[in-house]
C-alpha angles and dihedrals in degrees: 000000000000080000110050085045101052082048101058082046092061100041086048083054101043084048099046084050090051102051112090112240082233096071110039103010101249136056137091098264090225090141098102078050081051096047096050090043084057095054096046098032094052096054089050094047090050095060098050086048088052103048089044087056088044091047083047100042083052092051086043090059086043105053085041093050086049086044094055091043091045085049093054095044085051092048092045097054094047080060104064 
């Protein structure tokens, strides 16, 4: 409960920063700052996910190619 309260708090703060004080009278008018944080901020983001995606993609191959190892010597010493 502590949780999904503390979370409408910030998302009531991070909207009164963004309104602009023009429309409704109040707010902090940080949207254009928003805005700029959000430009320089997906581009960076893109590239760690990538490379995540890229590190677990590599351990995938890996873990398939010891699984199919592990599978022939199995089969190989059922065989015999």
């Amino acid at each position: 409960m502590k949780a999904l309260i503390i979370g409408f708090v910030f998302i009531v703060a991070a909207v009164f920063a963004i309104i602009p004080k023009e429309i409704l009278g109040f707010g902090l008018g940080w949207g254009e700052n928003v805005l700029a944080f959000l430009k320089g901020g997906v581009p960076v983001l893109a590239i760690l996910f990538g490379l995540i995606a890229i590190f677990i993609g590599i351990a995938d191959m890996k873990d398939r190619a010891e699984a199919k190892k592990d599978a022939k010597i199995e089969n190989a010493e059922k065989a015999e």
